[in-house]
C-alpha positions as CSV (number, residue, x, y, z in Angstrom):
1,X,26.8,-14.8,-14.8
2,X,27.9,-17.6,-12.4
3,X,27.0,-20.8,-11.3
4,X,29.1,-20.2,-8.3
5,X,26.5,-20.5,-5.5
6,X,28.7,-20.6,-2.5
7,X,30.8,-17.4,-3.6
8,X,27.3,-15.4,-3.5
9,X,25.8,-17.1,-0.1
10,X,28.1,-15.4,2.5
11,X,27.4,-11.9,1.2
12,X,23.5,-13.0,2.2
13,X,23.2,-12.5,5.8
14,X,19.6,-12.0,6.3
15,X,17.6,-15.6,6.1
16,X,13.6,-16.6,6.9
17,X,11.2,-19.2,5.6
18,X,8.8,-18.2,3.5
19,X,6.4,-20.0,0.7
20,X,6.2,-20.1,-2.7
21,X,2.2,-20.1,-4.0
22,X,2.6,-20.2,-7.3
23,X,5.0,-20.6,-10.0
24,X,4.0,-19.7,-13.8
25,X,5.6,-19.9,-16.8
26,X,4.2,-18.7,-20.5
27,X,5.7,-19.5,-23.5
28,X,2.9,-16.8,-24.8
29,X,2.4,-13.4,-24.4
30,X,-1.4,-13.5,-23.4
31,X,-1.9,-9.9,-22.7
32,X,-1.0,-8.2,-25.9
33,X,-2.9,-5.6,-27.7
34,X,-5.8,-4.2,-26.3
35,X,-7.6,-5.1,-23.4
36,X,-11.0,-4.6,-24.5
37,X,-10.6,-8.0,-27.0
38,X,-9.5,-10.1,-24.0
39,X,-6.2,-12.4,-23.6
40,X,-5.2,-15.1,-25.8
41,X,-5.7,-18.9,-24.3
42,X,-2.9,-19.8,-22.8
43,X,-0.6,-22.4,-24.7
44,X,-0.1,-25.2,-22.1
45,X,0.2,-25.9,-18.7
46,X,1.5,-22.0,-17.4
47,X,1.8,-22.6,-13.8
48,X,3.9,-25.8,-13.1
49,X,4.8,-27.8,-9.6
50,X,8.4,-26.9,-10.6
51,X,10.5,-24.1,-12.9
52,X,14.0,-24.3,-14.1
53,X,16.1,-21.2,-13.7
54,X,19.4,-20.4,-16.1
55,X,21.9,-17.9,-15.1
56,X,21.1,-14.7,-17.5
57,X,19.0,-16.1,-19.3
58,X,15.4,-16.8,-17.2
59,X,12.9,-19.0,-16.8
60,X,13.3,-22.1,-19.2
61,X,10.0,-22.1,-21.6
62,X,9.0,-18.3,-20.0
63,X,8.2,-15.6,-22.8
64,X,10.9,-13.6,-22.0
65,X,13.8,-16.8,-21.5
66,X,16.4,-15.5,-23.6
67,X,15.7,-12.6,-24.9
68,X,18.4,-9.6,-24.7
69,X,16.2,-7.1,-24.3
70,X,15.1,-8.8,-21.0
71,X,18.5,-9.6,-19.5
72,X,17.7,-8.1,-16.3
73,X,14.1,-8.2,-15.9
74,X,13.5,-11.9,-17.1
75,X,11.9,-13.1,-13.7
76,X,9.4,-11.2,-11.8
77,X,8.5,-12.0,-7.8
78,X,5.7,-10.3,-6.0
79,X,4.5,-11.0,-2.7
80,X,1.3,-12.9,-1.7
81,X,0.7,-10.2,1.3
82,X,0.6,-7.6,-1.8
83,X,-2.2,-9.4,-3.7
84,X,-4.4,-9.6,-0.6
85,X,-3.8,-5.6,-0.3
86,X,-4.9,-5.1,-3.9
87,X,-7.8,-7.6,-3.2
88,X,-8.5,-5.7,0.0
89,X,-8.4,-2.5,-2.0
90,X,-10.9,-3.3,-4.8
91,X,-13.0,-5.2,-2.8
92,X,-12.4,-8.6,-3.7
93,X,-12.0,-11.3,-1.1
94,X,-9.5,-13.9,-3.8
95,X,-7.8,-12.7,-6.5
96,X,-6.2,-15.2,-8.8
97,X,-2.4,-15.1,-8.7
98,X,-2.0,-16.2,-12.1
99,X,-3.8,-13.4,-13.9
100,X,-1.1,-10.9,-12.5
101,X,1.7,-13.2,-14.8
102,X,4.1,-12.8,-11.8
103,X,6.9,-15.8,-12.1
104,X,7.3,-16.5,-8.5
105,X,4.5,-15.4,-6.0
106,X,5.7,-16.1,-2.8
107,X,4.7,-15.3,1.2
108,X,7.3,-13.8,4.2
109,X,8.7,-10.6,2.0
110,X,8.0,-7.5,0.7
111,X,8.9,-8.4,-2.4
112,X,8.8,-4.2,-3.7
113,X,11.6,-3.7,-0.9
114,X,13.8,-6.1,-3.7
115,X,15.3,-3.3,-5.4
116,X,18.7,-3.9,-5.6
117,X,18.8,-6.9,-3.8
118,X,20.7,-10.1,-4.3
119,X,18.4,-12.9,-2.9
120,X,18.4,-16.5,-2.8
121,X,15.3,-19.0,-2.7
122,X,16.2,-22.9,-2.2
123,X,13.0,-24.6,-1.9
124,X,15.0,-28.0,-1.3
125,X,17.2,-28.4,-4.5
126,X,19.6,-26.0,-4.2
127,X,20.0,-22.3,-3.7
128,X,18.9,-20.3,-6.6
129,X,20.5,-16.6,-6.8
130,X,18.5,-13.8,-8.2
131,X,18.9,-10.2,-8.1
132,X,16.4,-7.5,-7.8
133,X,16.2,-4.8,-10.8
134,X,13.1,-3.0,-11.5
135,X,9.7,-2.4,-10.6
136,X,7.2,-4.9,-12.0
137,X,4.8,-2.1,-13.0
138,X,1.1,-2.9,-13.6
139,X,-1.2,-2.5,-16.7
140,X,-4.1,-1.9,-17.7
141,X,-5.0,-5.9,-18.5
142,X,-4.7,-5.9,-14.5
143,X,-8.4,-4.4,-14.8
144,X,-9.7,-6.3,-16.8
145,X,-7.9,-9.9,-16.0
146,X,-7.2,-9.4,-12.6
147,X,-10.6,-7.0,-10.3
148,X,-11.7,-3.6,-12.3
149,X,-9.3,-0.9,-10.2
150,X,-6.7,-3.3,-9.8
151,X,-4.3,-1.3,-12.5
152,X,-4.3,1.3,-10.0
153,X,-3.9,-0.6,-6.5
154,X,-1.0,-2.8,-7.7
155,X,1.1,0.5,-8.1
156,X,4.0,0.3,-5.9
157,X,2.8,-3.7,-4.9
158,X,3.3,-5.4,-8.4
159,X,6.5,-7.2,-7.3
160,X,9.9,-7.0,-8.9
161,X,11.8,-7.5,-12.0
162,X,14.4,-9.9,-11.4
163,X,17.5,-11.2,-12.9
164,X,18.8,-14.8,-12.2
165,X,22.4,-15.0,-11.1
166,X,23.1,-18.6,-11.0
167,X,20.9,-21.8,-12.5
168,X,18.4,-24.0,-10.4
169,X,15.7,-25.5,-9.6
170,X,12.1,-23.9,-7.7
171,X,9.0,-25.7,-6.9
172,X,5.9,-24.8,-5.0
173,X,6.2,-25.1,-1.0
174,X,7.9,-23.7,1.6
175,X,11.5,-22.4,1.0
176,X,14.6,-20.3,2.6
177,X,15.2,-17.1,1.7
178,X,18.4,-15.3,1.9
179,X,19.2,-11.7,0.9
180,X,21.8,-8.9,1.2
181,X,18.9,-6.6,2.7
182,X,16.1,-7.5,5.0
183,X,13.3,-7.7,3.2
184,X,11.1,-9.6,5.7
185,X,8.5,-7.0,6.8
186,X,4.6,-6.8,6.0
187,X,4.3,-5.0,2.3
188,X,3.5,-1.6,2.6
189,X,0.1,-0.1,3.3
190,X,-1.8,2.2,0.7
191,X,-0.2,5.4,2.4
192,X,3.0,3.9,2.0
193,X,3.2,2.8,-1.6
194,X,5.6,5.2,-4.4
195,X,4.1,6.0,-7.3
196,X,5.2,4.6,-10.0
197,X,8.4,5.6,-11.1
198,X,8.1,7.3,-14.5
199,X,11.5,5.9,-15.5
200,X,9.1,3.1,-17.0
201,X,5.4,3.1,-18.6
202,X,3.2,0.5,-17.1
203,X,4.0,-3.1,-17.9
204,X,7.5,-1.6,-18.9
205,X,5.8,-1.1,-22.5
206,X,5.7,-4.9,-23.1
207,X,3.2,-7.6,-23.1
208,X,2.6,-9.8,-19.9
């Protein structure tokens, strides 16, 4: 890891505003176990003004902030644009961002097209670098917490596993983002969307 931010920016060429909607971080995992006997309460305030980021390690106070086995996959984004599609989908006309336990939901990307990507987001402190690993796979808590079919819609829309690159600060509002790839396009519709890779069970076989 580095904390080198201007080494990273020229290699992003690709810029555009977008907005971040919501920011959540859980010292808990609230979906564990079995659906059916509903989440634990959340411990604290989960979805803060402002999150601090630390290079290969996370979100500071998120679940998975240090944890090895989470490395690369410590901060998940997912796209606003996508949660309208799923709401569109199930028929539900607001679905609550929170109950998805995205990190960073955010407006102006397809966030699924993050793959790979190194990506900045400066929303007025600095730039934060993060780059783009794995699917964020849904689960079957998306049914029950989220709109009953909602497991199914988010496949191919539940955002990205991410890993931050250098340390920062985010907050809710507008912001810049930079990337290696251009990622600003409308999320892809129904016909569009992969399966889900099989590389990974749903949720990646851990609580959200």
């Amino acid at each position: 890891m580095t904390s080198d931010v201007g080494g990273l920016l020229p290699a992003l060429p690709f810029e555009a505003a977008v907005h971040i909607e919501l920011l959540l971080a859980s010292p808990t995992h609230r979906y564990d176990g079995r659906p059916a006997d509903g989440a634990a309460p959340a411990d604290g305030d989960e979805t803060p003004s402002s999150i601090e980021l630390r290079a290969g390690l996370g979100i500071v106070g998120d679940r998975y902030y240090a944890k090895p086995a989470h490395r690369h996959a410590s901060v998940t984004v997912m796209a606003g644009e996508a949660l309208d599609e799923v709401g569109r989908l199930v028929g539900v006309s607001h679905l609550d961002p929170a109950a998805t336990r995205r990190n960073i939901v955010l407006r102006g990307l397809d966030a699924d097209a993050l793959r790979d990507v190194v990506f900045s987001l400066d929303t007025g402190d600095g730039p934060v670098v993060l780059q783009g690993n794995r699917p964020a796979n849904p689960c079957a808590w998306m049914d029950r917490e989220l709109a009953p079919g909602a497991f199914t819609a988010m496949r191919g829309r539940g955002g990205m596993r991410c890993e931050p690159m250098t340390s920062g600060r985010l907050s809710l509002g507008p912001a810049v983002l930079r990337s290696s790839a251009s990622v600003f396009r409308a999320p892809r519709s129904i016909a569009e969307a992969p399966p889900i890779r099989r590389e990974s069970a749903p949720c990646d076989m851990n609580p959200v």
